[in-house]
Residue frames as a rotation matrix with the C-alpha (Angstrom) as fourth column:
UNK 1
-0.623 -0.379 -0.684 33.07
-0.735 -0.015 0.678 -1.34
-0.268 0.925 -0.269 66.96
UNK 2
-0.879 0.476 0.045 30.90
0.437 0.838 -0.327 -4.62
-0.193 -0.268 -0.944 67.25
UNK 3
-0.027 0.949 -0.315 27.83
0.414 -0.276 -0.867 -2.72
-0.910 -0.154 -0.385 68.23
UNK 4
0.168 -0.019 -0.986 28.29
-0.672 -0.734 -0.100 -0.07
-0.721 0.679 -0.136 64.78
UNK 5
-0.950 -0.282 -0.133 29.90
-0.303 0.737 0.605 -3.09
-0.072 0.615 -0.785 62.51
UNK 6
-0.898 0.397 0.190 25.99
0.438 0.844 0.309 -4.67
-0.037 0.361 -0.932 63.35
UNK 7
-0.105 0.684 -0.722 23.99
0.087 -0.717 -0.691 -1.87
-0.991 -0.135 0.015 63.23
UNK 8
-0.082 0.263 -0.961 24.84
-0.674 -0.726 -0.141 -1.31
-0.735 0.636 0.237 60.07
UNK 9
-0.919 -0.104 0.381 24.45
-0.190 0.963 -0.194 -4.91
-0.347 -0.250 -0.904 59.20
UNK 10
-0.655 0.741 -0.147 21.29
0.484 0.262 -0.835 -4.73
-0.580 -0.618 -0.530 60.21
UNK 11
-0.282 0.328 -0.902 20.65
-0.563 -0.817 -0.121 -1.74
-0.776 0.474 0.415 57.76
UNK 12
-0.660 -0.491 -0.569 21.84
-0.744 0.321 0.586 -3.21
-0.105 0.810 -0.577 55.27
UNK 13
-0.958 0.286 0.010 19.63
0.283 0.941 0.186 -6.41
0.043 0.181 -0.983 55.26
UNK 14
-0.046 0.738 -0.674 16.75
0.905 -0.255 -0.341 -4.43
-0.423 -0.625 -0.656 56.55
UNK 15
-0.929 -0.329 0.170 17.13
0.340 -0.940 0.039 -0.83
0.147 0.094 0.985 54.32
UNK 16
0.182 0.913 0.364 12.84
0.267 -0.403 0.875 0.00
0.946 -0.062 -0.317 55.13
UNK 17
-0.010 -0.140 -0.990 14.19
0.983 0.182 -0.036 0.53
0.185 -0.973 0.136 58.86
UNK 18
-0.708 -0.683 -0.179 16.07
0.665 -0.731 0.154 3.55
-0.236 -0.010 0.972 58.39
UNK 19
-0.818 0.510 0.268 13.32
-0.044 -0.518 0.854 4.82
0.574 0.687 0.446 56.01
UNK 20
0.198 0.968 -0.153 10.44
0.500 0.035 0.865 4.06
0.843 -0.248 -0.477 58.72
UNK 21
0.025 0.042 -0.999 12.02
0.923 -0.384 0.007 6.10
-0.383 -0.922 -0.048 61.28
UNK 22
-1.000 -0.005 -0.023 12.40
-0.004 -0.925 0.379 9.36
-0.023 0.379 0.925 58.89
UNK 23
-0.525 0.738 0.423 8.61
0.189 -0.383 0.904 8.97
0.830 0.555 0.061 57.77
UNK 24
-0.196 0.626 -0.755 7.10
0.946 0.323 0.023 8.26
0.258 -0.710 -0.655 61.20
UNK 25
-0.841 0.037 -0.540 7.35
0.255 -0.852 -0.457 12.05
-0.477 -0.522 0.707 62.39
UNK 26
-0.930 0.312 -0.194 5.91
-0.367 -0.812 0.454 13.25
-0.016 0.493 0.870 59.32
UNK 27
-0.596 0.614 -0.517 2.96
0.169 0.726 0.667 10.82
0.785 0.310 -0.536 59.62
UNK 28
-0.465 0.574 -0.674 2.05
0.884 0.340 -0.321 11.99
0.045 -0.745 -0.666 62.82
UNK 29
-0.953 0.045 -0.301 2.16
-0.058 -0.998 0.034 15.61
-0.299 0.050 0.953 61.84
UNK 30
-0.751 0.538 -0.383 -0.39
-0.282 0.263 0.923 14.64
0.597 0.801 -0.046 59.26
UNK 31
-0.526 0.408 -0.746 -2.62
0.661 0.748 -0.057 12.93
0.535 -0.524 -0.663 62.18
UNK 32
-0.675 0.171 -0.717 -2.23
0.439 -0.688 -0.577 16.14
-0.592 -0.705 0.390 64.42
UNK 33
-0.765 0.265 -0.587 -3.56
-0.394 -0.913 0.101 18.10
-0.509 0.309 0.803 61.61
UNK 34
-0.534 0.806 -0.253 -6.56
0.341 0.480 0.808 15.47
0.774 0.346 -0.531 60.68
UNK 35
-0.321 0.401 -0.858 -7.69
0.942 0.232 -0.243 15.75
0.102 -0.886 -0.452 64.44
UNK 36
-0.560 -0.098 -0.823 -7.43
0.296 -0.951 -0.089 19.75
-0.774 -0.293 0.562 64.55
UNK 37
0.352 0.785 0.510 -9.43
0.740 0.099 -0.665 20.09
-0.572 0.612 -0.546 61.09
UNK 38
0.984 0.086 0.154 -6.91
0.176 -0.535 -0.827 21.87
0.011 0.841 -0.541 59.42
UNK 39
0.447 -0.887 -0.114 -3.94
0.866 0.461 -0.193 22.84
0.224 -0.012 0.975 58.29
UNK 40
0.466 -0.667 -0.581 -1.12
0.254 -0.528 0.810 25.16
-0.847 -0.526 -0.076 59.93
UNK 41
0.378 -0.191 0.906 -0.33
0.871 -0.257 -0.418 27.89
0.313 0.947 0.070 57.49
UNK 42
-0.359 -0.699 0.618 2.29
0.395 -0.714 -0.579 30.72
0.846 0.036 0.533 59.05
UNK 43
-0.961 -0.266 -0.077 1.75
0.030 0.175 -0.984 29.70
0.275 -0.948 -0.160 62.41
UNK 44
-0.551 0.834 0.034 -2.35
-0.758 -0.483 -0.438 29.87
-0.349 -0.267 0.898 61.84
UNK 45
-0.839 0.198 0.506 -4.70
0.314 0.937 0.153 27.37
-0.444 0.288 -0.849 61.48
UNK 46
-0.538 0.768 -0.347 -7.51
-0.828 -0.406 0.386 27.46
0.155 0.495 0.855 58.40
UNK 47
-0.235 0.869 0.436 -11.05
0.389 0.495 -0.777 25.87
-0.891 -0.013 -0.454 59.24
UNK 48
-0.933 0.304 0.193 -13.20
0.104 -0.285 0.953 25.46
0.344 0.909 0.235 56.63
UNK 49
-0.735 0.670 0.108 -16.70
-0.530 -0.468 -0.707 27.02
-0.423 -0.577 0.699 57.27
UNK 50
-0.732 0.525 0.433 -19.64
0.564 0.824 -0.045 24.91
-0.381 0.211 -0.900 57.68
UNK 51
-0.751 0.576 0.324 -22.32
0.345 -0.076 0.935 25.22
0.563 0.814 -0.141 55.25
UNK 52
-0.764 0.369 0.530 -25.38
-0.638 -0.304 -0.708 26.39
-0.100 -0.878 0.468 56.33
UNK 53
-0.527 0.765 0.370 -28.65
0.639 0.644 -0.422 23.70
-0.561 0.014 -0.828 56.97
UNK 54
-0.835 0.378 0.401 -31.29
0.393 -0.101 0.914 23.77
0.386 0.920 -0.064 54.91
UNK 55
0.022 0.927 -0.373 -33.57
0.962 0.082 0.262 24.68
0.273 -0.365 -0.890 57.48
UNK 56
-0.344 -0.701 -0.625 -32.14
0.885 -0.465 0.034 27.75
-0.315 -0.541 0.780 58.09
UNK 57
0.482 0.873 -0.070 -33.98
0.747 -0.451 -0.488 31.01
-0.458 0.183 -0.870 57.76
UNK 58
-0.291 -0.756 -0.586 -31.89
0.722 -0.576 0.384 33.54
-0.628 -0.312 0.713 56.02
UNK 59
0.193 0.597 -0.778 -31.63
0.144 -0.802 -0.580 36.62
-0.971 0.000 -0.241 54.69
UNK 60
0.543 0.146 0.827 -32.04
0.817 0.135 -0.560 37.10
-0.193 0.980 -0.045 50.50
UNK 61
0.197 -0.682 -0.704 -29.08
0.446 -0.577 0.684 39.80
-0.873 -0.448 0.191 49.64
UNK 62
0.169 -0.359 0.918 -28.83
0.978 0.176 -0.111 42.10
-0.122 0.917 0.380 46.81
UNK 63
-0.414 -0.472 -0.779 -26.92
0.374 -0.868 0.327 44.93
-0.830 -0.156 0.536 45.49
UNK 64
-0.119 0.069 0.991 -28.35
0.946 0.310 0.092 46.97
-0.300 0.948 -0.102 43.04
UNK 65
0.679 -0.294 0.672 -26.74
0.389 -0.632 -0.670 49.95
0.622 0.717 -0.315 42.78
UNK 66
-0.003 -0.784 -0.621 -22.99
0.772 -0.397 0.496 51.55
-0.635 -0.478 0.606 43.79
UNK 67
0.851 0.075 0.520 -22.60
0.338 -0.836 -0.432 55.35
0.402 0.544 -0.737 43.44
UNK 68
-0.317 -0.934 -0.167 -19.05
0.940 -0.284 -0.190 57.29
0.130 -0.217 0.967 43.53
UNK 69
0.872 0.333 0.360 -19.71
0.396 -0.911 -0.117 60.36
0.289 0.244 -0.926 44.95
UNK 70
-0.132 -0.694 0.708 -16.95
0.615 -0.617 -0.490 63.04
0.777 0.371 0.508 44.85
UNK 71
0.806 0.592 -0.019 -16.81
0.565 -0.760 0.322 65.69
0.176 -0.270 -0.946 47.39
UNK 72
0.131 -0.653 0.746 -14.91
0.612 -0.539 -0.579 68.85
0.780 0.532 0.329 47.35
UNK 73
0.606 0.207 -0.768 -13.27
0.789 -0.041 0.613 70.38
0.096 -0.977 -0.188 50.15
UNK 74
0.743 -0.655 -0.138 -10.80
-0.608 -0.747 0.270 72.91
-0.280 -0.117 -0.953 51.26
UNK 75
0.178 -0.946 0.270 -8.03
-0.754 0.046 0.656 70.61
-0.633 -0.320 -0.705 51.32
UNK 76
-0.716 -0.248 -0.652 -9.36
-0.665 -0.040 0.746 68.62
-0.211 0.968 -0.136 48.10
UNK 77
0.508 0.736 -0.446 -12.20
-0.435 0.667 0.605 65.61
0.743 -0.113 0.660 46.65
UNK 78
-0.751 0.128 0.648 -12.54
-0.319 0.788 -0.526 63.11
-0.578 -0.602 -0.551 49.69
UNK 79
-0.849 0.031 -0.528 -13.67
-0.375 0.669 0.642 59.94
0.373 0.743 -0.556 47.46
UNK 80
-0.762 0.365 0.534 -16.79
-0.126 0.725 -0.677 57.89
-0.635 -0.583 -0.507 49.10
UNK 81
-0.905 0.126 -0.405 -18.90
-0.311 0.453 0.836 55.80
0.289 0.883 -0.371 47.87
UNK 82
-0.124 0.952 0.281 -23.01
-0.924 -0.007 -0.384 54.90
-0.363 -0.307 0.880 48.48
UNK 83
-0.959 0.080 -0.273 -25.03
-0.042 0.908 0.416 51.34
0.281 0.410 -0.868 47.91
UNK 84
-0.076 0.963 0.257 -28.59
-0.985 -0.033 -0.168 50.77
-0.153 -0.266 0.952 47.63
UNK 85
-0.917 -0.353 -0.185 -29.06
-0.340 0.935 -0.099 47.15
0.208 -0.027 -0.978 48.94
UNK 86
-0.055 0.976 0.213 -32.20
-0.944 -0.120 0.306 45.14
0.324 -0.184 0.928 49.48
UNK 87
-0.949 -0.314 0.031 -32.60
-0.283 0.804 -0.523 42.20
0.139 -0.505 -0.852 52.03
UNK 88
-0.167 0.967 0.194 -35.26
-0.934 -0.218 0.283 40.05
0.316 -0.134 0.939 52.55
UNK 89
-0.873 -0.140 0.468 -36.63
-0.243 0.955 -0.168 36.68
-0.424 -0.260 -0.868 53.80
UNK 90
-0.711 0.533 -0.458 -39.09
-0.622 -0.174 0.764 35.09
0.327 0.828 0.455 51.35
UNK 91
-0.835 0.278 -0.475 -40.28
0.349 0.934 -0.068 32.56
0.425 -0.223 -0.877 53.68
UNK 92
-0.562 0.104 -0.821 -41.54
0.655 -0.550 -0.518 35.40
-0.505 -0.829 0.241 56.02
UNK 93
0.500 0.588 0.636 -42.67
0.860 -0.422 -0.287 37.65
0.099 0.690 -0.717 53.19
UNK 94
0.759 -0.090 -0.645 -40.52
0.501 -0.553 0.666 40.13
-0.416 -0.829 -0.374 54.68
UNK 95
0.318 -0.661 0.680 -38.59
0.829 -0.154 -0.537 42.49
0.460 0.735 0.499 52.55
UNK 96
0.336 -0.356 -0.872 -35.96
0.604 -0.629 0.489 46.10
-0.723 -0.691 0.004 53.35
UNK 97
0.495 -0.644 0.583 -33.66
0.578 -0.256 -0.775 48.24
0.648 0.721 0.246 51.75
UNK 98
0.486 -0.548 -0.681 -31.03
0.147 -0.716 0.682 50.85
-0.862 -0.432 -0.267 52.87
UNK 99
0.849 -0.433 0.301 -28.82
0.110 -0.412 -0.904 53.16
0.516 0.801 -0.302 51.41
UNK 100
0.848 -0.402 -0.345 -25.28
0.436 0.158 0.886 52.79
-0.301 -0.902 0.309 52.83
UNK 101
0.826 -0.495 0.270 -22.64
0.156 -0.259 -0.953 54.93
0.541 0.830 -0.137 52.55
UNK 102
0.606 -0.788 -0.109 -18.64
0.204 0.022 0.979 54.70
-0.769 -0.615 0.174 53.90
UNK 103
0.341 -0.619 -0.708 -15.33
-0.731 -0.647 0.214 55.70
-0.591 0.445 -0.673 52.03
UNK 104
-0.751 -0.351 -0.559 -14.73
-0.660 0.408 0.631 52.29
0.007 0.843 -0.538 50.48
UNK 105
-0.526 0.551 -0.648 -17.27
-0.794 -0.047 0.606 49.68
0.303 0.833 0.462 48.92
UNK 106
-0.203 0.303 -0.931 -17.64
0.462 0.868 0.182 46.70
0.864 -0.393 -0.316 50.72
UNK 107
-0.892 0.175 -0.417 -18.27
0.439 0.114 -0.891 49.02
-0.109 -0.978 -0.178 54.09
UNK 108
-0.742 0.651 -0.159 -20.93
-0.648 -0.757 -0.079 51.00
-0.172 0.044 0.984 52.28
UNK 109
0.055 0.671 -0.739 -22.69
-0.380 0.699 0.606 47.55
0.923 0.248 0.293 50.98
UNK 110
-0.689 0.030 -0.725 -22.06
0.540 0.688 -0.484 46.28
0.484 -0.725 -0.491 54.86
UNK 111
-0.857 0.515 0.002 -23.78
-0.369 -0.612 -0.700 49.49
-0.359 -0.600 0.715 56.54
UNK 112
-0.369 0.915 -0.164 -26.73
-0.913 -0.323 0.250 49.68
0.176 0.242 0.954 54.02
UNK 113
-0.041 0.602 -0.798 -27.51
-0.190 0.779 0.598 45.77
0.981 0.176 0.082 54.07
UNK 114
-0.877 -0.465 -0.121 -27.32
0.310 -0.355 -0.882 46.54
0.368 -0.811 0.456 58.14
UNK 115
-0.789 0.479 -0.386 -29.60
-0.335 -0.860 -0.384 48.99
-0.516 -0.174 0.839 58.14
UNK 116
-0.377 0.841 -0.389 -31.90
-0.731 -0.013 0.682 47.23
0.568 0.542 0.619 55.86
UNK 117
-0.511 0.290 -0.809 -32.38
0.481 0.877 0.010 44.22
0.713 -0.384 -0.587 58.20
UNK 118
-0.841 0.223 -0.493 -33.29
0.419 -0.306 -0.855 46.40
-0.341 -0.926 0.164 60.73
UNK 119
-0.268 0.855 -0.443 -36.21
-0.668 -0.497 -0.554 47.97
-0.694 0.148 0.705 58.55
UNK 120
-0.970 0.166 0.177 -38.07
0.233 0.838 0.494 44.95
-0.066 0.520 -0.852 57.29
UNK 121
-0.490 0.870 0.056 -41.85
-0.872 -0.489 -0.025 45.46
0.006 -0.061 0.998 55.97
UNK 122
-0.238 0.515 0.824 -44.55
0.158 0.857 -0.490 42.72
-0.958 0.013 -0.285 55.84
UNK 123
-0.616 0.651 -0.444 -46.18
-0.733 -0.265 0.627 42.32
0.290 0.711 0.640 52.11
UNK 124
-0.063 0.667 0.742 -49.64
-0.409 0.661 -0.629 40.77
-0.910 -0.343 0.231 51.97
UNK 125
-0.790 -0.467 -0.396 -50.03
-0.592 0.417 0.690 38.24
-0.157 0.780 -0.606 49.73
UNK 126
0.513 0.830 0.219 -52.41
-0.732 0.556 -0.394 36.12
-0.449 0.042 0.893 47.82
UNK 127
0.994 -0.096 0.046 -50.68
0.106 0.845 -0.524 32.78
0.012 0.526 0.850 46.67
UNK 128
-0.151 -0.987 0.056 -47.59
0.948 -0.128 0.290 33.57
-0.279 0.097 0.955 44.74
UNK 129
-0.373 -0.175 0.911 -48.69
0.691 -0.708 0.146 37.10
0.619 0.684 0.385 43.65
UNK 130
-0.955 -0.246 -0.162 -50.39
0.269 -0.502 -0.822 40.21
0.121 -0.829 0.546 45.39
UNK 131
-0.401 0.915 0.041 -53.80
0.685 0.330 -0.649 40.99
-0.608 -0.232 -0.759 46.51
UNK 132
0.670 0.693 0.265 -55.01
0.606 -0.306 -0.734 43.65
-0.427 0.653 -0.625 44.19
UNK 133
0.154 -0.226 0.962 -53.87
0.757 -0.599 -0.262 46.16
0.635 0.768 0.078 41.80
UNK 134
0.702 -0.439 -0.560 -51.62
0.281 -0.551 0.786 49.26
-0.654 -0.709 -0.263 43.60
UNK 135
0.572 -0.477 0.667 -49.93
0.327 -0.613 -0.719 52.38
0.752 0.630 -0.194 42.29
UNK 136
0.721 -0.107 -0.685 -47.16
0.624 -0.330 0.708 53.25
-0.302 -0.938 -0.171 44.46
UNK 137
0.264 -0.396 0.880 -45.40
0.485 -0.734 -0.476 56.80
0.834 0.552 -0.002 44.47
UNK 138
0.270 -0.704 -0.657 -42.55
0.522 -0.466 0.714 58.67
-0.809 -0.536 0.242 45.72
UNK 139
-0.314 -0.253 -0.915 -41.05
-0.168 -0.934 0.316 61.99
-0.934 0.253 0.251 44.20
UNK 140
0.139 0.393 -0.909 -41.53
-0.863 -0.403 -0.306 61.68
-0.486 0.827 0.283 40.38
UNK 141
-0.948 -0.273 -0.163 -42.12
-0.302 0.932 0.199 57.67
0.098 0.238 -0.966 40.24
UNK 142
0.236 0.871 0.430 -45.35
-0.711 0.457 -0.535 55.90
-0.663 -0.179 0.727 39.83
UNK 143
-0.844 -0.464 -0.267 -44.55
-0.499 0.863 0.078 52.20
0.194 0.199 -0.961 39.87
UNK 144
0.301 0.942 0.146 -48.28
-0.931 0.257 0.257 50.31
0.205 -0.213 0.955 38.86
UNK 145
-0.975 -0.036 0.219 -48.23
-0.118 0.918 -0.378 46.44
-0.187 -0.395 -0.900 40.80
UNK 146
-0.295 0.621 -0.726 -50.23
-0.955 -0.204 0.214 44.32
-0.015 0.757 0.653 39.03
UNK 147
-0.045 -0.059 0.997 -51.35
-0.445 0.895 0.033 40.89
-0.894 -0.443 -0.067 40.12
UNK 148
-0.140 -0.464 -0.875 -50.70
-0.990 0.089 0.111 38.18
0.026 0.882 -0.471 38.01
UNK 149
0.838 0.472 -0.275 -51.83
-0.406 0.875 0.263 34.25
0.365 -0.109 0.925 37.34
UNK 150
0.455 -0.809 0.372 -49.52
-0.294 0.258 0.920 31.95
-0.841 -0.528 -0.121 38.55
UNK 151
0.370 -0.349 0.861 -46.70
0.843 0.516 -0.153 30.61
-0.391 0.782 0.485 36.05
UNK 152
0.963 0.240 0.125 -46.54
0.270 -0.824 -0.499 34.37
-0.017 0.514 -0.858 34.95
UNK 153
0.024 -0.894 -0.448 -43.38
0.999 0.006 0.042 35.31
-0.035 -0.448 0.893 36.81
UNK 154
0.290 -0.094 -0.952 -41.97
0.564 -0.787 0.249 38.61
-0.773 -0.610 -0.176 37.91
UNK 155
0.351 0.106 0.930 -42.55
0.772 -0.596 -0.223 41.24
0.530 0.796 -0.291 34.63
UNK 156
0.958 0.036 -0.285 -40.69
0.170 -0.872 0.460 44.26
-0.232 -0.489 -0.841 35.76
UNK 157
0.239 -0.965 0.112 -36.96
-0.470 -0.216 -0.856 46.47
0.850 0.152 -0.505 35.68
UNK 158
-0.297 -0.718 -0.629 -34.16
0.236 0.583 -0.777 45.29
0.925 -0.380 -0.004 37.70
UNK 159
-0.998 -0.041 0.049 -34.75
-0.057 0.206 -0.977 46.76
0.030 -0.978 -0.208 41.15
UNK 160
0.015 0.914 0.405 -38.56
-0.979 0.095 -0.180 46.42
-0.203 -0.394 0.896 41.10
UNK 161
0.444 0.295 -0.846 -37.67
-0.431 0.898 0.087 42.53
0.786 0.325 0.526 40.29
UNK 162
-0.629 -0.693 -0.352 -35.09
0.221 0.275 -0.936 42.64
0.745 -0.667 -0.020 43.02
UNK 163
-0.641 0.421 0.642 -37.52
-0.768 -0.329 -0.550 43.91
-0.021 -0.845 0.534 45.56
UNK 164
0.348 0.934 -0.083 -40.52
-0.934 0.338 -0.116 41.58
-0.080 0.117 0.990 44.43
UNK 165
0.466 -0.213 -0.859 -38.17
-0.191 0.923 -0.333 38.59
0.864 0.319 0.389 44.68
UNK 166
-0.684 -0.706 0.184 -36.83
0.033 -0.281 -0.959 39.44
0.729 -0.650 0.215 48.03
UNK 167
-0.282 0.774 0.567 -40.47
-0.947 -0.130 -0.295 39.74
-0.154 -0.620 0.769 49.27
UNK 168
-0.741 -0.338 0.580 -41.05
-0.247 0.941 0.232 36.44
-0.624 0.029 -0.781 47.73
UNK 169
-0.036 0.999 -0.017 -43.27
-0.297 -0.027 -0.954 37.35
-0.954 -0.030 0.298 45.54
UNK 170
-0.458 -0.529 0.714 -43.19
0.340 0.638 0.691 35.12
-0.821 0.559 -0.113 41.75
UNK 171
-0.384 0.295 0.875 -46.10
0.922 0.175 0.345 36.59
-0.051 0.939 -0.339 39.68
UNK 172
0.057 0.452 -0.890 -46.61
0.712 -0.643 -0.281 39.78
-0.700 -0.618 -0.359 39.18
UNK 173
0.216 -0.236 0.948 -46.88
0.892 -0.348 -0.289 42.70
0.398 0.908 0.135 36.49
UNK 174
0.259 0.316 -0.913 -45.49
0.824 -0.565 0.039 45.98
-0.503 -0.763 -0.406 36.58
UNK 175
0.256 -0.197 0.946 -44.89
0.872 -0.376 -0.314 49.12
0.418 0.905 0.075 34.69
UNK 176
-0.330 -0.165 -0.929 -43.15
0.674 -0.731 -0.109 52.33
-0.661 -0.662 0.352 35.87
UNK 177
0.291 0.857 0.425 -45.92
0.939 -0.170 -0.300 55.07
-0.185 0.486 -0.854 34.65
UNK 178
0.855 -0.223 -0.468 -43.72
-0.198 -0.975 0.103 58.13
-0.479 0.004 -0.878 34.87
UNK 179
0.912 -0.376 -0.164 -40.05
0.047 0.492 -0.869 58.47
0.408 0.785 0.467 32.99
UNK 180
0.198 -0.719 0.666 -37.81
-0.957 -0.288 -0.026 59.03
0.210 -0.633 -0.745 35.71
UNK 181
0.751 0.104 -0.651 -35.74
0.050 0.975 0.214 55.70
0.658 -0.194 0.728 36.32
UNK 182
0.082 -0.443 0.893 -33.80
-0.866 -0.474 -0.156 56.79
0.493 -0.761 -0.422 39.34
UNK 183
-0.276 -0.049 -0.960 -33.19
0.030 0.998 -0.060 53.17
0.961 -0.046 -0.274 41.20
UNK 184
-0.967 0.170 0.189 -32.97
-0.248 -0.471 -0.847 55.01
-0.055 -0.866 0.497 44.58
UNK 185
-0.423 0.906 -0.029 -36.92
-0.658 -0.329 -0.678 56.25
-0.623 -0.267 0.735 43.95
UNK 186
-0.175 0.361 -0.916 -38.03
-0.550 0.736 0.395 53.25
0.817 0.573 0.070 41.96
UNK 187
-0.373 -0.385 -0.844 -37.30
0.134 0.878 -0.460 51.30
0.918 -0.284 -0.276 44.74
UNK 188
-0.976 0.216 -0.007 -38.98
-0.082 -0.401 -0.912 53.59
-0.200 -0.890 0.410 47.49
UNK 189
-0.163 0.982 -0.100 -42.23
-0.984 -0.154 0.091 54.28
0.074 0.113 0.991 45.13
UNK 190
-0.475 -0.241 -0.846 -41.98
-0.324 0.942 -0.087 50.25
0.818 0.233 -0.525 45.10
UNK 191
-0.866 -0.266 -0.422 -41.86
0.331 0.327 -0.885 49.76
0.374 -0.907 -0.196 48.89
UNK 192
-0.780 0.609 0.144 -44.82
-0.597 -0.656 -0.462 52.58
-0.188 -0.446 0.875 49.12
UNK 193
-0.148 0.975 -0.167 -46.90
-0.926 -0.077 0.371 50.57
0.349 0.210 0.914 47.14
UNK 194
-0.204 0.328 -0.922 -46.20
0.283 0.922 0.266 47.36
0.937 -0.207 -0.281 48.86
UNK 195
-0.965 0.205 -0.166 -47.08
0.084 -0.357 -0.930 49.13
-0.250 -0.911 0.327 52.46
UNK 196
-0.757 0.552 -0.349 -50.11
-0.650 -0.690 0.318 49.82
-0.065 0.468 0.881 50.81
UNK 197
-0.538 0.179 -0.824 -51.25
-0.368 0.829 0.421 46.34
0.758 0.530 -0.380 50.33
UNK 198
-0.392 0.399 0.829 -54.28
-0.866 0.144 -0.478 45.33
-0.310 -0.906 0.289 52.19
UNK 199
-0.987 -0.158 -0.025 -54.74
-0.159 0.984 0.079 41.54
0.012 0.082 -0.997 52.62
C-alpha cells in the first residue's frame, strides 16, 4: 500500500513521467525506420530510388506510335496491341527503333524499346547537323535530309523529329517527298537515309 500510495505520488507531482514512458517506444520505431531508409507499409518496406548521376550515359526513349490490332479467330478477336519506339544515346550519336508487339501496352512498348537497343546505328555528323544532303527510301516514302546552319533546329514531322533528336542531331531540314505518312515507313525511309551518311 506504501509502495502504490507513492508511486502515484510521484505521478502526480511528476505527470511528464507517465507520458515519457508511452512516447519512448514510438520514438524508437521512428529511429528504426530512419536507419532502414524507409517506411514499413503491410509488412514491406518502400525505398526511394536513387536518381541517376549526371554522368551517366543513357538511353533517349520515345513512343511514337500504339496500334490496336484485332485478330479474328475460330473461337473469336484476340485483342493485341503493337508500338513503334525509338531509343537512342545522343552523346554517342547512336540511334534504333523496333516495333513491339504483346497483348497489352506497356509489354509491347517494353519488347520494342528492347529490341531497339539491341539495333543501334551510328549517324555521321558534321557539328550539330549532317554531312550532306540525302534522300532516304523505303516502300512508298522518300524522306529528303537536309543540312542546316546551326541555330536552325530540327524542321520536320513528329517521328522524323523523334529520330533526329534521338541521334542527337539539332539542325536539320526535312521534307517527306512522297504522300504516304505511314509512321512505321517514315521512320525506316528515315533510318535508310541516315545509314547512308558518309562522314
Amino acid at each position: 500500500m506504501e509502495n502504490s500510495e507513492k508511486q502515484l505520488n510521484d505521478t502526480a507531482e511528476n505527470p511528464q513521467a507517465e507520458k515519457t514512458q508511452v512516447e519512448k517506444p514510438v520514438n524508437e520505431k521512428a529511429e528504426v525506420e530512419k536507419k532502414q531508409g524507409g517506411k514499413q507499409q503491410g509488412g514491406r518496406q518502400s525505398f526511394r530510388r536513387q536518381p541517376a548521376e549526371e554522368g551517366d550515359n543513357v538511353f533517349i526513349e520515345k513512343v511514337l506510335f500504339i496500334n490496336r490490332v484485332t485478330k479474328v479467330t475460330k473461337g473469336g478477336k484476340n485483342l493485341g496491341f503493337s508500338a513503334l519506339v525509338v531509343v537512342g544515346k545522343p552523346e554517342e550519336n547512336k540511334v534504333g527503333f523496333a516495333l513491339g508487339k504483346a497483348n497489352e501496352v506497356a509489354d509491347a512498348i517494353r519488347k520494342g524499346l528492347k529490341k531497339a537497343r539491341q539495333n543501334l546505328i551510328t549517324v555521321k555528323k558534321k557539328n550539330t547537323t549532317i554531312s550532306h544532303e540525302i534522300i532516304g527510301e523505303f516502300s512508298a516514302v522518300d524522306i529528303l535530309l537536309k543540312p542546316a546552319s546551326e541555330g536552325t533546329g530540327v524542321i520536320a514531322s513528329a517521328p522524323v523529329r523523334a529520330v533526329c533528336e534521338c541521334a542527337g542531331i539539332k539542325d536539320i531540314l526535312t521534307k517527306n517527298l512522297k504522300k504516304s505518312s505511314n509512321p512505321i515507313n517514315v521512320v525506316k525511309a528515315t533510318f535508310e537515309g541516315l545509314k547512308g551518311l558518309k562522314g
